[in-house]
C-alpha positions as CSV (number, residue, x, y, z in Angstrom):
1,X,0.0,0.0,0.0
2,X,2.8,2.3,0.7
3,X,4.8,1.7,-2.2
4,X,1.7,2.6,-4.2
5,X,1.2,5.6,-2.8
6,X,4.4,6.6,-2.9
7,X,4.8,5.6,-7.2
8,X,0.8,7.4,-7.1
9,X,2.6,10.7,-5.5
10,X,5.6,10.8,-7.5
11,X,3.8,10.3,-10.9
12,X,1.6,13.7,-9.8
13,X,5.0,15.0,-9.2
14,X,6.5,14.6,-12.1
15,X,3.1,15.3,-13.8
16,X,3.4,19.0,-12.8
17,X,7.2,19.1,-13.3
18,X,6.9,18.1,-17.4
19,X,4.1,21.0,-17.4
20,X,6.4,23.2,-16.6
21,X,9.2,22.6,-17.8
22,X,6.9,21.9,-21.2
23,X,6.7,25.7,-20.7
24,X,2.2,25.6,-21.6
25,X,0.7,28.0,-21.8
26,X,-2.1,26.8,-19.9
27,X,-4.5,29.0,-18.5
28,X,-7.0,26.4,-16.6
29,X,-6.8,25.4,-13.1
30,X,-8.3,22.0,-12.1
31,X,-9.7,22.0,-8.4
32,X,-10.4,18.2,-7.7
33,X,-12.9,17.5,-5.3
34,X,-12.5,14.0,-4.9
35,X,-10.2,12.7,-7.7
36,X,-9.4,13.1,-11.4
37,X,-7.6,9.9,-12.9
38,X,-5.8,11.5,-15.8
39,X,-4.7,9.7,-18.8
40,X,-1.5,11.3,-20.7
41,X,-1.0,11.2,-24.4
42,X,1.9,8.4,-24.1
43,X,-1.0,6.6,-21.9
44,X,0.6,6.8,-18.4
45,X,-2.6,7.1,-15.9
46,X,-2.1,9.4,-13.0
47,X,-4.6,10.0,-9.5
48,X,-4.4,13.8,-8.8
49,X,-6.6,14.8,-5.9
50,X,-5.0,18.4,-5.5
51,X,-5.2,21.5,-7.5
52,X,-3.4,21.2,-11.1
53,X,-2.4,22.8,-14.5
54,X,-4.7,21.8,-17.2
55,X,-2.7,20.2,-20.0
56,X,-4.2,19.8,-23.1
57,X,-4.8,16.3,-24.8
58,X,-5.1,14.2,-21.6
59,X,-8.1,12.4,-21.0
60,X,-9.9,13.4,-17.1
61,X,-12.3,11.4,-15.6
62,X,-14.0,12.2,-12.3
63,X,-14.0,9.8,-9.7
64,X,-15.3,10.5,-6.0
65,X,-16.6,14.0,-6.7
66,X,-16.8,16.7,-8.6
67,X,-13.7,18.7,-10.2
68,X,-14.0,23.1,-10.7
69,X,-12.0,24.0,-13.5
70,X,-11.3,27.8,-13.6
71,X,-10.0,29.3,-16.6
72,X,-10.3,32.7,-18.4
73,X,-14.2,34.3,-18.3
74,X,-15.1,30.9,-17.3
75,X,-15.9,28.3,-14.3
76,X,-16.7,24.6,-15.1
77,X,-17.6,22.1,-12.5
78,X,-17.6,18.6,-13.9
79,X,-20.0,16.1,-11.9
80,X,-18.7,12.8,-10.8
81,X,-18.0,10.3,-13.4
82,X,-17.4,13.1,-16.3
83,X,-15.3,11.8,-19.0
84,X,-13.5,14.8,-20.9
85,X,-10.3,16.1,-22.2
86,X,-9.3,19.8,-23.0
87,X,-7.8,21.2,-26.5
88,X,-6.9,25.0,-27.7
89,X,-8.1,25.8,-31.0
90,X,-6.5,29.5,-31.4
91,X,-7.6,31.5,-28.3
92,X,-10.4,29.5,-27.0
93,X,-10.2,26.3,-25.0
94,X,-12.4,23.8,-26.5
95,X,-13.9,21.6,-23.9
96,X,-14.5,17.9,-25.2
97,X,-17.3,16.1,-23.0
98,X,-17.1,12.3,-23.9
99,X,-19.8,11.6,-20.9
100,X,-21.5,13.4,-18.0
101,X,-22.3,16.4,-16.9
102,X,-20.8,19.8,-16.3
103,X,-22.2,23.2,-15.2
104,X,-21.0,26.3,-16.4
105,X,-20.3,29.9,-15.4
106,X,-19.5,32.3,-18.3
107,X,-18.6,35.5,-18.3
108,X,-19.5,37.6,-21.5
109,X,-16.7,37.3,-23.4
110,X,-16.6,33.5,-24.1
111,X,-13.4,31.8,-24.6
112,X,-14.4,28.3,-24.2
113,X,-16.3,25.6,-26.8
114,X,-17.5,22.4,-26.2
115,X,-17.5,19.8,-28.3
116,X,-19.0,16.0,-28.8
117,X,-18.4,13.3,-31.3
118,X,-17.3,15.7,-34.5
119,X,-19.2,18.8,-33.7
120,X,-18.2,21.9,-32.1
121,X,-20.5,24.1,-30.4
122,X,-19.1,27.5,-30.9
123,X,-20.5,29.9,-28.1
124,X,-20.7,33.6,-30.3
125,X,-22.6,35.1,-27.5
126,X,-23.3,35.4,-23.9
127,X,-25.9,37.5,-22.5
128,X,-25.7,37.8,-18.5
129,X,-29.5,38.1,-17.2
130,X,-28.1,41.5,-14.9
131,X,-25.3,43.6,-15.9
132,X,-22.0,42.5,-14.8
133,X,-23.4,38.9,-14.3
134,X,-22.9,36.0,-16.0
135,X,-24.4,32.9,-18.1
136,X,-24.9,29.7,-15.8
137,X,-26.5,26.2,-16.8
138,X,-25.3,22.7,-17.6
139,X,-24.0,21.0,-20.8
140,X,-24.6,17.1,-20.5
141,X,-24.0,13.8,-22.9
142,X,-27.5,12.5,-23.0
143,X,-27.3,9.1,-25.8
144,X,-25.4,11.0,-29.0
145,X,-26.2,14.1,-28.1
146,X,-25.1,17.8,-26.2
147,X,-28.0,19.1,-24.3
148,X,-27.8,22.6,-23.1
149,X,-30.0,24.3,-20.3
150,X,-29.7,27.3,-18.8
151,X,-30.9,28.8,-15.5
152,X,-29.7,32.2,-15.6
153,X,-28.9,34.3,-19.0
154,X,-28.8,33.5,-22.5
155,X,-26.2,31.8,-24.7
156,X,-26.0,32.0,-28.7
157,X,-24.7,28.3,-29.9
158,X,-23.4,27.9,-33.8
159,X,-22.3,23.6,-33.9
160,X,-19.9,23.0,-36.6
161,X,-19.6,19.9,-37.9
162,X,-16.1,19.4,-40.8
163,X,-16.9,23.1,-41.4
164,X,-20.3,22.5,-41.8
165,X,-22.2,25.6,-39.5
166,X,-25.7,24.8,-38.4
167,X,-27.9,27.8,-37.7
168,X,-27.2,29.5,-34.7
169,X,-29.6,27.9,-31.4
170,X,-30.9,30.6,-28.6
171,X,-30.4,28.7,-25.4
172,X,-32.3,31.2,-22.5
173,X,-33.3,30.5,-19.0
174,X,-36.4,29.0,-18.7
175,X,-39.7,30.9,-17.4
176,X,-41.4,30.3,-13.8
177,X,-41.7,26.8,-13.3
178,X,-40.0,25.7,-16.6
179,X,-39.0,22.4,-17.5
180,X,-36.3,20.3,-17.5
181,X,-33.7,19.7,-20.2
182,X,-34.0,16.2,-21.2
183,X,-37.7,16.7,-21.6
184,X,-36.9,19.7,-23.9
185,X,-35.6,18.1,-26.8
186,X,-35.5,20.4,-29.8
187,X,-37.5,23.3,-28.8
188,X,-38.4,26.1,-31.0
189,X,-35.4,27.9,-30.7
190,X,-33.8,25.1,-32.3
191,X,-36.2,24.3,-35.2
192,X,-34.1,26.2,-37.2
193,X,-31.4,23.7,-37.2
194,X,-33.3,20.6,-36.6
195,X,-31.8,19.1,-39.9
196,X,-28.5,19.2,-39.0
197,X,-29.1,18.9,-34.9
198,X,-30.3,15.1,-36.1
199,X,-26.8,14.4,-37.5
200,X,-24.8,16.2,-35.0
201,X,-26.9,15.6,-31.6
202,X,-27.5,19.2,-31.3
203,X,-30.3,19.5,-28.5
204,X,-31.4,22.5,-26.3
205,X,-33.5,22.8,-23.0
206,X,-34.0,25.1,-20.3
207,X,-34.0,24.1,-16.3
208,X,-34.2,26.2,-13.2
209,X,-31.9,24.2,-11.3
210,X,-28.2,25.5,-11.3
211,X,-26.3,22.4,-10.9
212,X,-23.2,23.2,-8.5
């Protein structure tokens, strides 16, 4: 038991030590709450159950807990058993969510995607319900799809799929006593791409729960 701790510590070690010395730019903090069993591109698998440097390419899964990720205009808390990995694609940080679920704070000016299977949602705007506030809801895997919900401002989603741009999807909070998001499906802020959504697994919904 010892020795395994010990070889589980000095992997984290070393871990942070090749970020470093990797000299990444990386912007985005991870905050375990329980444990994140990380998966590096030359498939080492390392426990981390303390605050770390997001590197990009490495496959995180939540084990235990949650895990708050805080990066630039933007706070992510992946739920237990999230399966997702983290790429830059210019200045944004794309977010790829294999499985699970993850709430989201966003400030106005969005520098993070998210992106399933081959589609990127592009976020082009964010709409805080007050002044100075911010956009919060939950992205989730449900079957093949990305379901959005909101529960306080309003987001403006393009998905693009090999280039392909669907037509943009409104994703606002939901009114007084509003309904869940699996039980949105497509809603009539996306009929407008419902041709493409098919393909792509592009889903909105609205909920009035802030998932923490």
């Amino acid at each position: 038991m010892g020795n395994r701790l010990a070889v589980s510590v000095l992997a984290a070690v070393l871990f942070c030590a090749s970020w470093v010395i990797a000299g990444s730019e990386s912007t985005v903090t991870a905050t375990p709450k329980g444990a994140v069993m990380l998966t590096e591109t030359n498939g080492q698998v390392v426990r981390l159950t303390t605050s770390f440097p997001v590197k990009t390419g490495c496959l995180m899964e939540t084990s235990g807990g949650t895990c708050i990720m805080r990066g630039p205009q933007f706070r992510l808390t992946a739920q237990d058993k999230a399966s997702f990995a983290f790429r830059k694609v210019g200045d944004k940080w794309v977010m790829n969510l294999n499985a699970g679920r993850v709430h989201y704070v966003l400030h106005p000016e969005p520098t993070i995607y998210f992106s399933h299977a081959d589609a990127v949602y592009e976020l082009t705007k964010i709409t805080p319900a007050v002044e100075g506030g911010n956009v919060e809801g939950i992205v989730e895997v449900v079957g093949d799809k990305l379901v959005f919900a909101n529960s306080a401002g309003e987001l403006v989603l393009v998905a693009n799929t090999a280039g392909v741009e669907a037509e943009p999807l409104v994703v606002g909070p939901s009114a007084a006593g509003g309904v869940g998001s699996a039980a949105m499906g497509l809603g009539a802020a996306g009929a407008a791409a419902a041709g493409t959504g098919a393909a792509i697994g592009l889903t909105s919904g609205n909920s009035t729960t802030s998932q923490q």
